[in-house]
MISE-81174 format. One record per atom (N, C-alpha, C): x, y, z. Coordinates in steps of 0.2 Angstrom, whole numbers, plus 5000, padded with zeros to 4 digits. Layout:
BEGIN
XYZ;...
***
This chain:
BEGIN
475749825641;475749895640;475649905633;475049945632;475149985625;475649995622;475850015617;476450055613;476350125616;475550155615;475250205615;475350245621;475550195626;475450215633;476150225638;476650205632;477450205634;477550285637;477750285643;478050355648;478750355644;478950425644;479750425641;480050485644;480650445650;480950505655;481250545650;481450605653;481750675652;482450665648;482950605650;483550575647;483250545640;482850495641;482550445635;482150495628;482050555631;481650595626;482250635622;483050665627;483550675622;483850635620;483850565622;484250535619;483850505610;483150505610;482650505605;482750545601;482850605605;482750705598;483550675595;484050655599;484450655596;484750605593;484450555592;484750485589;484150495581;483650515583;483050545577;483550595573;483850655575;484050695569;484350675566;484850625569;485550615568;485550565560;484850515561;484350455556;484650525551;483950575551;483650605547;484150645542;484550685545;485350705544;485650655540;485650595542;486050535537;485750515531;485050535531;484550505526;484650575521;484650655524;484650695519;485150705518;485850705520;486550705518;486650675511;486250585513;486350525506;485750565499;485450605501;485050625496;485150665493;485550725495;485650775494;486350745488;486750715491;487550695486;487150645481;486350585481;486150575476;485950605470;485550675473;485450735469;485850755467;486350785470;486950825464;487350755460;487350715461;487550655455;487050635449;486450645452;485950645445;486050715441;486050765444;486150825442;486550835437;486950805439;487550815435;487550765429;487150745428;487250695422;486650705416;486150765419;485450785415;485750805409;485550785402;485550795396;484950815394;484450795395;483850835392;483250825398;482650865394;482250895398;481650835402;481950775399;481450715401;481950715410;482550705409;482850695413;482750735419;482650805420;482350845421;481850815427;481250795421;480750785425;480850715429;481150685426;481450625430;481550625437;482150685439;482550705445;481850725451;481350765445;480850805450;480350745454;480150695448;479650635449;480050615457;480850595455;481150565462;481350625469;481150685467;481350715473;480450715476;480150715472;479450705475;479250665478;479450605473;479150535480;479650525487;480350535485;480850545492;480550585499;480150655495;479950685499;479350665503;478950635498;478250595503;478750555508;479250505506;479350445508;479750475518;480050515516;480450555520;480050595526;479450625524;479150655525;478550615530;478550565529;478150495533;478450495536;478950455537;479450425540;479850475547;479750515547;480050545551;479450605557;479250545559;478650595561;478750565570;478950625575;479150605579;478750645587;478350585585;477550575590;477850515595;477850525603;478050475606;477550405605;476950415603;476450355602;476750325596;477150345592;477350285588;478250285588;478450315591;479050325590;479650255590;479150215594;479550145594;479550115587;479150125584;478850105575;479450145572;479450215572;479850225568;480650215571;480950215576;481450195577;481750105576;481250095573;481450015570;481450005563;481050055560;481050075553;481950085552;481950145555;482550175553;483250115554;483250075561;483750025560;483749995554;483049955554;483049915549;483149935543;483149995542;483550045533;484250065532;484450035542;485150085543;485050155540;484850185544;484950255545;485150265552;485050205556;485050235562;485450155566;485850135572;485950085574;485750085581;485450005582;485149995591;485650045593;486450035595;486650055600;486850135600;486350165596;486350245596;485850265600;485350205601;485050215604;484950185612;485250175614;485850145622;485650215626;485250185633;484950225637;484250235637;484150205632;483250215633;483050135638;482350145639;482350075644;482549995641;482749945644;482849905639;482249895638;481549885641;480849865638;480749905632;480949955630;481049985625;481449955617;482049955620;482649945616;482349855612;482149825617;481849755618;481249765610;480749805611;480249825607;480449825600;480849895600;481149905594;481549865590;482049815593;482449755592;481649715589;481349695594;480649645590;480749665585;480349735583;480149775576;480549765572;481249755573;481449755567;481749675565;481649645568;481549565568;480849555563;480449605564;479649565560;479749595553;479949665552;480049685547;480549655541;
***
């Protein structure tokens, strides 16, 4: 079976929207308290542009990363283990032929 081609029950789809925000939420919480820690240390205007350089690239990087299309979703739910943002057993109820995949993925990673 394709990755492409995975069917995801009516359970398996809540339990994805909600294991997915839950990632994202933890990702923008850590960013948001590294932001105000750099914030707070700016002394001049290079710094400044520093802070901007880093929320820029955060933003592409975050902005990838969370793209929640069932044809790759197995991909990005192994990313996210594998960063810890996210743990396998938050994700408990989805098929094991699933959980099985994601577990591979972050084995290769």
């Amino acid at each position: 079976m394709q990755v492409t081609d995975i069917q995801w029950s009516t359970t398996e789809k809540e339990i994805s929207q909600s294991a997915f925000d839950r990632a994202h939420q933890r990702e923008i919480d850590t960013l948001i308290q590294t932001v105000t820690e750099k914030a707070q240390t700016i002394s001049d205007v290079s710094e400044v542009w520093q802070l901007h350089d880093f929320l820029s690239a955060k933003r592409h990087e975050i902005d990838g990363k969370y793209d929640y299309r069932y044809s790759g979703l197995l991909f990005v739910f192994a990313r996210l283990v594998r960063e810890k943002w996210l743990s396998i057993d938050e994700l408990e109820g989805l098929e094991p032929d699933k959980l099985a995949k994601i577990s591979a993925l972050v084995r290769m990673g």
